[in-house]
VOBA-1610 file (N, C-alpha, C; in pm, whole numbers, padded with zeros to 5 digits, always signed):
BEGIN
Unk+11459-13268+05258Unk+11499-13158+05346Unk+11398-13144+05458Unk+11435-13107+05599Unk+11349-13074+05708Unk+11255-13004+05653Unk+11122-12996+05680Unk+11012-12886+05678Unk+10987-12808+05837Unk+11015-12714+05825Unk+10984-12620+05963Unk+10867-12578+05979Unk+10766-12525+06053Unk+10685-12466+06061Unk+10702-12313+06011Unk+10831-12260+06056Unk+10869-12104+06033Unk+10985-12112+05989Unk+11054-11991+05996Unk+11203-11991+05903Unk+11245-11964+06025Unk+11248-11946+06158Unk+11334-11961+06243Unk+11427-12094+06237Unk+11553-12026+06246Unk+11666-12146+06248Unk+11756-12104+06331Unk+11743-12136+06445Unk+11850-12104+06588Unk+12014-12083+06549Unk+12127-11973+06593Unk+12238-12037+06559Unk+12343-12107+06650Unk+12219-12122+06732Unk+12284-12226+06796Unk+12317-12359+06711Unk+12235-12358+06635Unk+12244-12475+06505Unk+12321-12431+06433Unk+12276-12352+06355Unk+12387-12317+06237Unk+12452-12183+06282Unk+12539-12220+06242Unk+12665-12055+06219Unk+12606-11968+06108Unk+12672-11872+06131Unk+12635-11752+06035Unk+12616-11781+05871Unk+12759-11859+05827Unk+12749-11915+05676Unk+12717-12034+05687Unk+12730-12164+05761Unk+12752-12279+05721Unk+12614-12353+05677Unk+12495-12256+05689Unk+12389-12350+05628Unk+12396-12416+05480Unk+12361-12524+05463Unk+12383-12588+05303Unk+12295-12525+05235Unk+12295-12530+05147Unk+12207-12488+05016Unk+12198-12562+04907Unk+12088-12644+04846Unk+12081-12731+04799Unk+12011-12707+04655Unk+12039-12762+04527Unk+11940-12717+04416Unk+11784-12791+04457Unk+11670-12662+04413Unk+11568-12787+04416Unk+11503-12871+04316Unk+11510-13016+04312Unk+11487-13103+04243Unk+11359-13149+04245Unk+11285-13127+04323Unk+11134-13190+04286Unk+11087-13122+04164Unk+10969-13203+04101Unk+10959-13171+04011Unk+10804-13075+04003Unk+10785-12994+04163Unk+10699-12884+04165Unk+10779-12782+04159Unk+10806-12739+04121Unk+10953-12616+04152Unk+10878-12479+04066Unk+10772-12543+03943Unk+10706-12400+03926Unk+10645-12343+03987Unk+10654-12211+04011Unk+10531-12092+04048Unk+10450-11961+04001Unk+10393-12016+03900Unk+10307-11953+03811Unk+10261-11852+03875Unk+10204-11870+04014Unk+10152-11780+04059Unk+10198-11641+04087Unk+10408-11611+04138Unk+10417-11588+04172Unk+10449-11414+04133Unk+10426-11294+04154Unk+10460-11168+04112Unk+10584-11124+04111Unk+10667-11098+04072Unk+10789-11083+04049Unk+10836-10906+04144Unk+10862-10935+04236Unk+10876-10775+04293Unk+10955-10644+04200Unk+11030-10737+04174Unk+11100-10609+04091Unk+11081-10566+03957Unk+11000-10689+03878Unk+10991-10620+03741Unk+10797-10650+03731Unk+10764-10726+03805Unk+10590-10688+03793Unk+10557-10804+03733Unk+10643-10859+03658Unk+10570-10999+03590Unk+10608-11118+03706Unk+10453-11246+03626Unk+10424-11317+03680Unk+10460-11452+03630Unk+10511-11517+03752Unk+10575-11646+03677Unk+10756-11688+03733Unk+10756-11800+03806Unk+10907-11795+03843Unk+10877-11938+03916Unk+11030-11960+03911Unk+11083-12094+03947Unk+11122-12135+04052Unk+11093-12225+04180Unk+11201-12226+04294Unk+11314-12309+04233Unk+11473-12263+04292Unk+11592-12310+04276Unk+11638-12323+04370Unk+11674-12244+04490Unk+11787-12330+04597Unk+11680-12353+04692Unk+11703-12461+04754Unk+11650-12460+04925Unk+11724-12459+05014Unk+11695-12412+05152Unk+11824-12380+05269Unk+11799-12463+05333Unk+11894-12525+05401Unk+11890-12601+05503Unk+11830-12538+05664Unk+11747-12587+05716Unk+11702-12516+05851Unk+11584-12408+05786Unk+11527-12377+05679Unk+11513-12246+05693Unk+11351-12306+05523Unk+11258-12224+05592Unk+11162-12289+05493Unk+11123-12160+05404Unk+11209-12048+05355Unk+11240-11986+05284Unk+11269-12069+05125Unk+11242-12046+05014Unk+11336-12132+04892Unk+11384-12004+04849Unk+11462-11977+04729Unk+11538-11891+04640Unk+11429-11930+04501Unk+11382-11844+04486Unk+11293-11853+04352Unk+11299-11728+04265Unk+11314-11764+04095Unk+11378-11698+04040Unk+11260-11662+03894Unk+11268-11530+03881Unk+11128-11427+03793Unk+11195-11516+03653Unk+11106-11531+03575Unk+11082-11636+03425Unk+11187-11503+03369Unk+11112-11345+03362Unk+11134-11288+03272Unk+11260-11191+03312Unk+11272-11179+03418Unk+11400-11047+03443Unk+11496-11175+03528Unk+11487-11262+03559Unk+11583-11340+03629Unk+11638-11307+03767Unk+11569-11174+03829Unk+11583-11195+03918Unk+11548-11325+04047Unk+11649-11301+04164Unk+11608-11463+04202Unk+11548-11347+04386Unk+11495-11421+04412Unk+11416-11367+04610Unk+11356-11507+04718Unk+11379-11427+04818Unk+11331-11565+04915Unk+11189-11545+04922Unk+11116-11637+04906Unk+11002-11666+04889Unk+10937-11815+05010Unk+10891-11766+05121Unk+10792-11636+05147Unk+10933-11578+05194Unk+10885-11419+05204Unk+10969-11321+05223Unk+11008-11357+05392Unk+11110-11380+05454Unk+11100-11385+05629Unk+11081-11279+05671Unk+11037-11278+05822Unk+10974-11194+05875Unk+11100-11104+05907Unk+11055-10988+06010Unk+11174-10873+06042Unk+11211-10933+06171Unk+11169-11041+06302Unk+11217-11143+06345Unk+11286-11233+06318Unk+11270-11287+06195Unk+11388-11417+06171Unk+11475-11337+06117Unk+11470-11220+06067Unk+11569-11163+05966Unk+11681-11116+06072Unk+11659-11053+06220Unk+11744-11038+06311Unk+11835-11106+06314Unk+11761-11244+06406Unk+11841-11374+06440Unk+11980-11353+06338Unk+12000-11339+06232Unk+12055-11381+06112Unk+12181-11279+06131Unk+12154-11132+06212Unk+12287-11037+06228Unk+12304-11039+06365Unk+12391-11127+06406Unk+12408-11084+06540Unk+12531-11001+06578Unk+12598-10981+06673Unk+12675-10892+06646Unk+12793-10950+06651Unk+12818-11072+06645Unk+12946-11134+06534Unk+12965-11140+06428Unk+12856-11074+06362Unk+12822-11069+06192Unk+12903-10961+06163Unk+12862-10861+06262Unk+12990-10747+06193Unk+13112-10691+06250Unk+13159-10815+06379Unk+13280-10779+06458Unk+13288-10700+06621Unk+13304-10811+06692Unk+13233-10735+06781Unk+13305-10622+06895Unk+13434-10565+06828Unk+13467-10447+06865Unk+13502-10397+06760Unk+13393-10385+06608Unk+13421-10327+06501Unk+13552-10368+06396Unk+13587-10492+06430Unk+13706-10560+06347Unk+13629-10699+06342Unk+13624-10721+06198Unk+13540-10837+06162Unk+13662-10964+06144Unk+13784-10905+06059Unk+13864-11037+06040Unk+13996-11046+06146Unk+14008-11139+06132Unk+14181-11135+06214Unk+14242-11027+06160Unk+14405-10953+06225Unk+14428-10860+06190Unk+14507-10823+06085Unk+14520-10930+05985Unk+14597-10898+05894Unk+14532-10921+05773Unk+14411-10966+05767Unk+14298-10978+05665Unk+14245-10815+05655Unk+14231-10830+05782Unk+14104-10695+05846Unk+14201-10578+05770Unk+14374-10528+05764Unk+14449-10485+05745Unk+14390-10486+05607Unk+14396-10570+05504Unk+14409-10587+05364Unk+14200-10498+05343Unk+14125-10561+05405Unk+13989-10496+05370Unk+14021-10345+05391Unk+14056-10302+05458Unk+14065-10166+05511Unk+14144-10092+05433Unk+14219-10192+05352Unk+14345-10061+05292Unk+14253-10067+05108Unk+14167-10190+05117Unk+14157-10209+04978Unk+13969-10097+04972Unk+13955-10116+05110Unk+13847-10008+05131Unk+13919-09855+05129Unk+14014-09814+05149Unk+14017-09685+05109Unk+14104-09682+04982Unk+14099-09728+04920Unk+14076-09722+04730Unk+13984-09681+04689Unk+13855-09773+04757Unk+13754-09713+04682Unk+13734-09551+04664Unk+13785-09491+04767Unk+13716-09369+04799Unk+13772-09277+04681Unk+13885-09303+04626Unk+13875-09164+04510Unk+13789-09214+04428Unk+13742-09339+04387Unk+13616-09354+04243Unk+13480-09280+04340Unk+13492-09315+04457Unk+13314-09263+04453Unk+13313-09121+04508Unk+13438-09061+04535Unk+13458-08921+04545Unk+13432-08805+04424Unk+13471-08908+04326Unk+13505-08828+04176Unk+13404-08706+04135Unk+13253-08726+04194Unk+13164-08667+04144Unk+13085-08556+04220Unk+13111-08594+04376Unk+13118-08533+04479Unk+13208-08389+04494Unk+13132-08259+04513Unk+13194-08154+04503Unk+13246-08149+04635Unk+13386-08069+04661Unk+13437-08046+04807Unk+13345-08027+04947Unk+13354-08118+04994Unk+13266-08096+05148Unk+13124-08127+05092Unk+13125-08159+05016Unk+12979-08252+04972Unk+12948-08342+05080Unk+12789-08372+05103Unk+12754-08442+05209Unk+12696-08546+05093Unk+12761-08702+05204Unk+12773-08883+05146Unk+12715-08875+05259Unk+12567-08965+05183Unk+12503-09107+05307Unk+12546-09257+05252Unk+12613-09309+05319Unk+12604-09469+05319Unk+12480-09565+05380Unk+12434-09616+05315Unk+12277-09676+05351Unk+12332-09838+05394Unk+12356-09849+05518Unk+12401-09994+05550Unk+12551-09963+05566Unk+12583-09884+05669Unk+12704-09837+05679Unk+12789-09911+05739Unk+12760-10017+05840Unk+12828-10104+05889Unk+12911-10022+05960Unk+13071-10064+05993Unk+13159-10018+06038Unk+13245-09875+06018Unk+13207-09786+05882Unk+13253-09714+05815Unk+13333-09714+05767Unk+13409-09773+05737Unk+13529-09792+05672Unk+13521-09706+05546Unk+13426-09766+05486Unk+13451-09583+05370Unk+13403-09474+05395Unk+13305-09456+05515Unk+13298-09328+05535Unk+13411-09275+05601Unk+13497-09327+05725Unk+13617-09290+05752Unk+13680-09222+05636Unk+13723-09316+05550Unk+13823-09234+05490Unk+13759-09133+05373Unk+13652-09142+05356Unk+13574-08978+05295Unk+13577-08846+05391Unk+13572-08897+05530Unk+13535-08779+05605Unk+13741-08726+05675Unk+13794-08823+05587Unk+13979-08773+05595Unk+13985-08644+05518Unk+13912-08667+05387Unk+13898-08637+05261Unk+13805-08438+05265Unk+13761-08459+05384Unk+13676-08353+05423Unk+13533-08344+05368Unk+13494-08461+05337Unk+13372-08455+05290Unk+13251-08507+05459Unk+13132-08436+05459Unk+13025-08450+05566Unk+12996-08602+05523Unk+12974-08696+05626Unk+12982-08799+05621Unk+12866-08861+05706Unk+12743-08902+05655Unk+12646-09002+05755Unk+12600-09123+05678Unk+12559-09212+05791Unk+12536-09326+05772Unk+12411-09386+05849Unk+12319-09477+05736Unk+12233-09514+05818Unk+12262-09652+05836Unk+12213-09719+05928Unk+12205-09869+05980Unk+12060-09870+06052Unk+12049-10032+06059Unk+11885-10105+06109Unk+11944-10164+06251Unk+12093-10164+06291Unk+12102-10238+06429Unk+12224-10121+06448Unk+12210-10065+06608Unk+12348-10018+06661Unk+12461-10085+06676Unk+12398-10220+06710Unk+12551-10338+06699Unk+12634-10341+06584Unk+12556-10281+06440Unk+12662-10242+06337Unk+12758-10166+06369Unk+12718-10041+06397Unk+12824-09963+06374Unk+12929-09938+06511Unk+12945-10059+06557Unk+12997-10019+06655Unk+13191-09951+06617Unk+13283-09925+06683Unk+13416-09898+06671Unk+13361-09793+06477Unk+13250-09695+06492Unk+13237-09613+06347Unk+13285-09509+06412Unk+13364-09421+06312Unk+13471-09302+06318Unk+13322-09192+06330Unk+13381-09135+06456Unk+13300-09029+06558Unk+13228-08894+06497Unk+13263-08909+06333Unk+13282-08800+06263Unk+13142-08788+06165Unk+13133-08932+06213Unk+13015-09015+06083Unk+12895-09001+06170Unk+12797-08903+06080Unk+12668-08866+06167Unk+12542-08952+06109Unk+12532-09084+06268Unk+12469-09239+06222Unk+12297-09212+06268Unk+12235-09246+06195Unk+12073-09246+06234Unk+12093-09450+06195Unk+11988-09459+06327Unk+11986-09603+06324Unk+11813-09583+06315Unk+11689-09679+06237Unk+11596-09710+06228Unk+11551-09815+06166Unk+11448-09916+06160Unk+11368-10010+06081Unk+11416-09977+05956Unk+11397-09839+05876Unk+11406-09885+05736Unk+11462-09709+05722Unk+11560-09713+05586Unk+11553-09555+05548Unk+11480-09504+05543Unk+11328-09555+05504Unk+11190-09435+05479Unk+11191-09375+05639Unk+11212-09458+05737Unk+11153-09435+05891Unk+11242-09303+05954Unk+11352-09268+05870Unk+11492-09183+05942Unk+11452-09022+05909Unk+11378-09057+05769Unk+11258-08892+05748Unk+11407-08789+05764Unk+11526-08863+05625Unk+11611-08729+05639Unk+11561-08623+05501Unk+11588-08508+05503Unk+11515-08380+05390Unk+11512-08417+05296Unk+11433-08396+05185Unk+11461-08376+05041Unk+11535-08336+04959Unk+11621-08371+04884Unk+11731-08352+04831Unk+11850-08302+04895Unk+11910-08384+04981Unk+11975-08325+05087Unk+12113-08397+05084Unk+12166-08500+04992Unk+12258-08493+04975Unk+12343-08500+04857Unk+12475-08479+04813Unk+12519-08487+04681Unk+12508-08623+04641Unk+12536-08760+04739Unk+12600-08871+04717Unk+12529-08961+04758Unk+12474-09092+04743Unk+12423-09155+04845Unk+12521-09342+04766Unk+12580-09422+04915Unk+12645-09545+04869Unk+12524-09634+04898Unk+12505-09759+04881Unk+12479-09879+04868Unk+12557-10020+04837Unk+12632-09970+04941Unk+12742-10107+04899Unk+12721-10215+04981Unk+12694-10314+04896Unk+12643-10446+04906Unk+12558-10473+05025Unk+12438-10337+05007Unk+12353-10354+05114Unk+12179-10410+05022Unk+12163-10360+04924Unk+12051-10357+04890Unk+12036-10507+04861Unk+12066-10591+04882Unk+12018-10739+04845Unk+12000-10787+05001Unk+12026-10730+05110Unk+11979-10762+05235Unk+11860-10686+05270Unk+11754-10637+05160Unk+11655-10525+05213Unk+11563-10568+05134Unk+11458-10610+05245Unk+11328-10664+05199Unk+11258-10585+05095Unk+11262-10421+05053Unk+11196-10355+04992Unk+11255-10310+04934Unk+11341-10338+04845Unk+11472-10300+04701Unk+11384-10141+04671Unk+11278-10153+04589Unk+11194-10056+04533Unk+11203-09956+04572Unk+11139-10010+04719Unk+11097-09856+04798Unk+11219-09785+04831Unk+11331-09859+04851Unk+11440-09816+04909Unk+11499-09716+04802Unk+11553-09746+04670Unk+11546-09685+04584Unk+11460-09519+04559Unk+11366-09554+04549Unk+11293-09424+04513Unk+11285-09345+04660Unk+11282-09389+04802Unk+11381-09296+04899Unk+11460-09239+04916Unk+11587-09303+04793Unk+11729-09212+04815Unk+11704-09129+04685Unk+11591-09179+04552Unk+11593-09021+04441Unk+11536-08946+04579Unk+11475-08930+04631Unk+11419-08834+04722Unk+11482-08734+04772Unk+11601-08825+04862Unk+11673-08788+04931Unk+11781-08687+04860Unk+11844-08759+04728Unk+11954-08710+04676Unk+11903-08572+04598Unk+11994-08490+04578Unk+11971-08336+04508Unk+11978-08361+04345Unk+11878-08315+04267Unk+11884-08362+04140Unk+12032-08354+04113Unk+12055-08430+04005Unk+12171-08455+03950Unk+12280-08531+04053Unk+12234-08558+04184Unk+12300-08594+04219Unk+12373-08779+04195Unk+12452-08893+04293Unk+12479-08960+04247Unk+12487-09110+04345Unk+12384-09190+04310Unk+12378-09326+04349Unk+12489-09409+04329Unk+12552-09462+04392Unk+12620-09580+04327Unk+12619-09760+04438Unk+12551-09858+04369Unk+12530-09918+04342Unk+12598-10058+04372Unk+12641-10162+04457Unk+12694-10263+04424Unk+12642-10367+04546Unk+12638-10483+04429Unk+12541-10639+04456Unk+12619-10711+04388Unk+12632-10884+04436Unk+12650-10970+04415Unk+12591-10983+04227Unk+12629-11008+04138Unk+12535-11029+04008Unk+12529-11173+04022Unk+12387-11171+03984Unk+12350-11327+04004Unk+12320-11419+03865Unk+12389-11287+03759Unk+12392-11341+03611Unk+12543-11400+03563Unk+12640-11349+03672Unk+12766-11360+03678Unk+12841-11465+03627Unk+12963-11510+03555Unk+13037-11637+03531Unk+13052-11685+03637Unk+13058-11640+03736Unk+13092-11704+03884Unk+12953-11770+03960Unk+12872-11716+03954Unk+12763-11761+03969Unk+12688-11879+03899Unk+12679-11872+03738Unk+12638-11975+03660Unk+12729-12113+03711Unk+12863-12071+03689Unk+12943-12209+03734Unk+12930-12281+03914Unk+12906-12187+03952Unk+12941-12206+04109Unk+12751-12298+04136Unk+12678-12235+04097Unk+12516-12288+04078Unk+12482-12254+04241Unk+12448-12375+04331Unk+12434-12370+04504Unk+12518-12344+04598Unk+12645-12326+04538Unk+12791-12308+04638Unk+12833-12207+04583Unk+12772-12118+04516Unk+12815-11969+04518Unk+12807-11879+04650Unk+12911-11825+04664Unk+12989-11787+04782Unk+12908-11655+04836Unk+12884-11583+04712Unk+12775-11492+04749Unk+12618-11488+04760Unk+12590-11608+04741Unk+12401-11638+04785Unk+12453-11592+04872Unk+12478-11624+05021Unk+12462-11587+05154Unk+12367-11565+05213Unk+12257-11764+05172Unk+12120-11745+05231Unk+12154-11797+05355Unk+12064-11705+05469Unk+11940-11645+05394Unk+11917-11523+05381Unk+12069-11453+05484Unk+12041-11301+05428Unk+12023-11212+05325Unk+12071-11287+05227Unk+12072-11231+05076Unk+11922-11213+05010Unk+11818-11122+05092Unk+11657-11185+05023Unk+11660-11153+04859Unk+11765-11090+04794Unk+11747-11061+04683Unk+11861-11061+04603Unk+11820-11137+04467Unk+11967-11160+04386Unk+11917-11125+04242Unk+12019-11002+04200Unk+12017-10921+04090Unk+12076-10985+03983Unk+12032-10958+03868Unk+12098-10980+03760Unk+12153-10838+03710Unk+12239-10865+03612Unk+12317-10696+03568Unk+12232-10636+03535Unk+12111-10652+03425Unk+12010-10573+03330Unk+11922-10556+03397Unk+11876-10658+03553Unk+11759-10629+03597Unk+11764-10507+03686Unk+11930-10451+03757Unk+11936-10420+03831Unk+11930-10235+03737Unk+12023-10243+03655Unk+11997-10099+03571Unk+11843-10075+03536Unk+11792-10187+03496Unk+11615-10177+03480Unk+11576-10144+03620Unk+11605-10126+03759Unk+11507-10115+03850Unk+11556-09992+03910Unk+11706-09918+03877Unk+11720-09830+03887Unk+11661-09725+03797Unk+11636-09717+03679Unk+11581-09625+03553Unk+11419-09668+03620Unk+11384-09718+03645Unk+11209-09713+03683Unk+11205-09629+03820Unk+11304-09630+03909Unk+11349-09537+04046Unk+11337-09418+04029Unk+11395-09376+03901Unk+11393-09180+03876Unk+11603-09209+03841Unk+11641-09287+03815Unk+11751-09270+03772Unk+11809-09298+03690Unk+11967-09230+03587Unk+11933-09264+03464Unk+12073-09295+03514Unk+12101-09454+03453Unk+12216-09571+03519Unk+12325-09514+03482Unk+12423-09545+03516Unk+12560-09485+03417Unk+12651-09610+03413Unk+12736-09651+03458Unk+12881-09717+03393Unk+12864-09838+03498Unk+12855-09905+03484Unk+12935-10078+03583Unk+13069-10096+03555Unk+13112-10147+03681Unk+13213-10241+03719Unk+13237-10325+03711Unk+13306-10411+03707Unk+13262-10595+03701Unk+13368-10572+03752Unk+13483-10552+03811Unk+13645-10595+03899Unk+13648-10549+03998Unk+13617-10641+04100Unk+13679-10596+04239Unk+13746-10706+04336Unk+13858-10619+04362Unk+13972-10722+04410Unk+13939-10744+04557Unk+13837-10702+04627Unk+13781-10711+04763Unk+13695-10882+04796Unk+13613-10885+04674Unk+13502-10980+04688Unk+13495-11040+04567Unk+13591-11039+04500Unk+13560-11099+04318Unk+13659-11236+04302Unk+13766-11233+04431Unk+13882-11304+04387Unk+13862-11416+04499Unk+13819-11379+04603Unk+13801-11470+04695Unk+13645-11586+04647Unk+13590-11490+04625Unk+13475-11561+04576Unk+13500-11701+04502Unk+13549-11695+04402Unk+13632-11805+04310Unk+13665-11945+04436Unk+13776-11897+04500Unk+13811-11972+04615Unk+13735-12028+04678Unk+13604-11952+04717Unk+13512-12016+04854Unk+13441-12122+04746Unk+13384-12043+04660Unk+13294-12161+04596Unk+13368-12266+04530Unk+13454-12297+04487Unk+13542-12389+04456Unk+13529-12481+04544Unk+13558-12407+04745Unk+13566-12520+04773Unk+13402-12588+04835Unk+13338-12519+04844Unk+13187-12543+04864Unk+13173-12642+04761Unk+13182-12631+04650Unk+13160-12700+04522Unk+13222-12845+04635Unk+13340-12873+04588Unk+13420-13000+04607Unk+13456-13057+04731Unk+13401-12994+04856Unk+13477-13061+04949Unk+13357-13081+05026Unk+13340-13188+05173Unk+13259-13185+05243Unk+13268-13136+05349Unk+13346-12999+05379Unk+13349-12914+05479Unk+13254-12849+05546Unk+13188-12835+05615Unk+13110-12728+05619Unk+13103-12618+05511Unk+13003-12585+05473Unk+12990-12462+05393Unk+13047-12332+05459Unk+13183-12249+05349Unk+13239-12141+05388Unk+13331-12157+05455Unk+13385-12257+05512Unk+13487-12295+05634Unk+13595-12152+05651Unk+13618-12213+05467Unk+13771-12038+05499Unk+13712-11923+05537Unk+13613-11910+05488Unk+13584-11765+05511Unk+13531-11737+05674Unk+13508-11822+05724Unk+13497-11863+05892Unk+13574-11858+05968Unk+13722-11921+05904Unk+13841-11975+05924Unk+13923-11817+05974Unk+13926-11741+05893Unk+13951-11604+05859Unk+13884-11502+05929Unk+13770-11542+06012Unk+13726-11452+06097Unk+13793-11404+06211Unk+13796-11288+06288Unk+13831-11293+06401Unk+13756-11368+06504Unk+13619-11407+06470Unk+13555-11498+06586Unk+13554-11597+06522Unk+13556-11688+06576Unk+13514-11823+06495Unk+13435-11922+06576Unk+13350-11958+06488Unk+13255-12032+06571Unk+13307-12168+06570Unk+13245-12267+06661Unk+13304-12361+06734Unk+13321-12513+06660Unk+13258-12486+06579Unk+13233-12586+06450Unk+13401-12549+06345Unk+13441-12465+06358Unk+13527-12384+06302Unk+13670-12417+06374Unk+13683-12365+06540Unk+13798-12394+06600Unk+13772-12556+06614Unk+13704-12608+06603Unk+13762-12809+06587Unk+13790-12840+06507Unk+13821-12805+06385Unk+13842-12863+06266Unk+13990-12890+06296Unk+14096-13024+06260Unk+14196-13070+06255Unk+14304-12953+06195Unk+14375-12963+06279Unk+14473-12893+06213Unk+14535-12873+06062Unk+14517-13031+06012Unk+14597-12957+05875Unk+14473-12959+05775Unk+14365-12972+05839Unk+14256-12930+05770Unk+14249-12813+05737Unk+14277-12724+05825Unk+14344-12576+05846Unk+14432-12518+05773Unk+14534-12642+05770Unk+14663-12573+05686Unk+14593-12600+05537Unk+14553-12692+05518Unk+14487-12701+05333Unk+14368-12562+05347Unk+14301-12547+05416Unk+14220-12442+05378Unk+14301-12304+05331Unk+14396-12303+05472Unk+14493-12162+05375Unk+14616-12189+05329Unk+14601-12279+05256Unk+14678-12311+05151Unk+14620-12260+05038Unk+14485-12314+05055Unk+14364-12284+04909Unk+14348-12195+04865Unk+14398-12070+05034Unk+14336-11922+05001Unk+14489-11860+04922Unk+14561-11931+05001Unk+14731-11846+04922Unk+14697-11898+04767Unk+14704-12002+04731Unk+14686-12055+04614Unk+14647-12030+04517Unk+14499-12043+04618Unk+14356-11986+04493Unk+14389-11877+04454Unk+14398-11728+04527Unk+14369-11629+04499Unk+14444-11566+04384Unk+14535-11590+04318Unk+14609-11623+04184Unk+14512-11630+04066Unk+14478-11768+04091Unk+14374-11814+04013Unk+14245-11788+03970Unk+14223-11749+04139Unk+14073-11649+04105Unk+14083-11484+04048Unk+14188-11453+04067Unk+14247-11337+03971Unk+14237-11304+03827Unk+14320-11425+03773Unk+14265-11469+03631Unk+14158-11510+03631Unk+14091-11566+03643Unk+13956-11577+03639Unk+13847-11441+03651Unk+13841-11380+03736Unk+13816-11245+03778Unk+13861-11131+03633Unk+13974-11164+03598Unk+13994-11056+03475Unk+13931-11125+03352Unk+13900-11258+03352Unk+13859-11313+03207Unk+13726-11306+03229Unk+13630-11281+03342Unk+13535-11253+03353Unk+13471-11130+03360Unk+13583-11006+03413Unk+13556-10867+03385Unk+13568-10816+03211Unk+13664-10932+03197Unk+13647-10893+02995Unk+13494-10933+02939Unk+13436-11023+03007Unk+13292-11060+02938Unk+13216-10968+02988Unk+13251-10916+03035Unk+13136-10820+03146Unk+13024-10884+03214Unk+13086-10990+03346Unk+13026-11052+03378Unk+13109-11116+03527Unk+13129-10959+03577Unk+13235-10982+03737Unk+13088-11035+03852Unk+13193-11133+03925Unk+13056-11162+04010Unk+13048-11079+04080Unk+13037-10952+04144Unk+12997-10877+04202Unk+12990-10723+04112Unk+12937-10643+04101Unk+12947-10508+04012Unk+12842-10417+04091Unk+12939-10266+04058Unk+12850-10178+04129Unk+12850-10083+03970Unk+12696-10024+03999Unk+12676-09926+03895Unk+12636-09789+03940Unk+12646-09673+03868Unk+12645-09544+03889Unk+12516-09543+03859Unk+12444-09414+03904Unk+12376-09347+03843Unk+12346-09214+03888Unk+12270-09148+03840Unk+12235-09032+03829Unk+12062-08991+03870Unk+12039-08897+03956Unk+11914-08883+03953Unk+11852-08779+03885Unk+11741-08828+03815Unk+11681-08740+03741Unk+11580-08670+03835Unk+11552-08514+03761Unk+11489-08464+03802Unk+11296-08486+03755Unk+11227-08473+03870Unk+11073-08521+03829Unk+10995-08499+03696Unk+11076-08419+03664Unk+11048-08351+03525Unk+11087-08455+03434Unk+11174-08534+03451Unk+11261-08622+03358Unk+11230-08756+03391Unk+11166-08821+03445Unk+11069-08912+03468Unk+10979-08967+03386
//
């Protein structure tokens, strides 16, 4: 593999997904040395390497969590969201995908409403486009959101009161100040899992309610899929949870975990599909899910036409398949993606 000086990797080179990801095979791959951020022990393995990018994926002996190691800087970590990453008049897929995220995004909202008293104030931490804050703030609930780039939230419903900064600690919102706080599938893009965590017990009003969702990197989908799992998504992904490590790093936060998920028909079914074809084909890495964008990068619009038609063929096809799969894996309790509840305890209960 190239050796870089830095983890800068232009995208002018690579597109957003298509970097490879490779297992690593040399036979230095231990790192005894290394501290495990999230559970404190010492000792872990490198496993993937990225193409372009002198980051590896190295994974803790004892909690299994996996992190990019060295950590990239808050410069290369930019490069990596530009504002085709999240749509650049706030519609990420073509319009009949974008249609299906949006309708399967306001589902979510009666589960994470459930606990939330009327006109309860929700922060979404990595709010992106709002899509679930929209339809909470239908719902009449006070609705804000933080983000690290304004280019996120662009086309966000006017209603949604957005603080943009470096990090949640930097936004200095009150102490116990709201009923609710989301994290959806933001905390594995955040260099400081920990700190971030024990910011929102801060933030949230005792008893109030975290909820939780990451890629699981202990997942059936994951074990099988190995380097062409659909959700690494190095190199933004600096951090990949396992189910137990992730309830373990919430209960050390000030929170006492409550119930997981393992089924979601958003990111559980497609997943199956992408890595399937990552696994077996020599496409570029992610093609469909590229394919399916409203932008597509240029590596993307040349691909042969019925190269095209087999890709969404794969997706009509697959997604059947990855269905069953998806339910025989929510029976093990072991969905590749899961969000968990919790609860914050009060300092007393610590």
């Amino acid at each position: 593999m190239e050796t870089l000086p830095s983890n800068v990797g232009t995208l002018s080179r690579f597109s957003l997904y298509n970097r490879a990801v490779s297992t690593v095979t040399s036979g230095e791959t231990a790192r005894p040395e290394l501290v495990c951020p999230i559970c404190g022990e010492t000792g872990a393995d490198a496993r993937y390497a990225i193409e372009g990018f002198r980051s590896n994926l190295v994974v803790c002996r004892h909690c299994g969590t996996g992190w990019l190691e060295p950590m990239p800087s808050p410069e290369d970590l930019a490069e990596q969201y530009p504002t085709s990453y999240y749509g650049e008049t706030g519609q990420k897929f073509h319009p009949l995908i974008e249609l299906g995220v949006r309708f399967v995004g306001g589902r979510h909202v009666r589960f994470l409403a459930r606990r939330v008293p009327p006109g309860g104030r929700i922060l979404d931490v990595g709010c992106g486009r709002g899509i679930l804050l929209r339809e909470l703030a239908d719902r009449g609930y006070e609705t804000h959101g933080f983000e690290r780039f304004a280019s996120a939230v662009r086309g966000i419903d006017p209603r949604v009161q957005v603080r943009i900064g470096d990090s949640l600690m930097a936004v200095n919102y009150p102490d116990h100040f709201f009923d609710q706080v989301i994290v959806w599938h933001v905390l594995e893009h955040i260099p400081d899992p920990t700190d971030v965590l024990r910011e929102i017990h801060r933030v949230l009003k005792p008893g109030g309610e975290v909820v939780i969702a990451v890629p699981n990197f202990s997942s059936l989908q994951a074990r099988w899929s190995g380097s062409a799992w659909f959700h690494l998504d190095l190199p933004r992904h600096l951090f990949h949870f396992p189910h137990q490590a992730l309830r373990q790093l919430m209960s050390d936060c000030g929170f006492e975990p409550g119930t997981t998920h393992h089924f979601s028909l958003r990111q559980n079914l497609f997943g199956w599909v992408q890595s399937a074809l990552n696994r077996w084909t020599r496409l570029p890495r992610n093609s469909l899910y590229e394919l399916i964008h409203a932008r597509q990068e240029p590596h993307v619009k040349s691909l042969p036409r019925m190269t095209r038609f087999c890709l969404l063929s794969a997706f009509v096809l697959g997604m059947p398949v990855g269905l069953f799969l998806e339910i025989l894996a929510t029976l093990m309790k072991s969905g590749a993606t899961i969000h968990v509840t919790g609860v914050a305890c009060g300092d007393e209960q610590r």
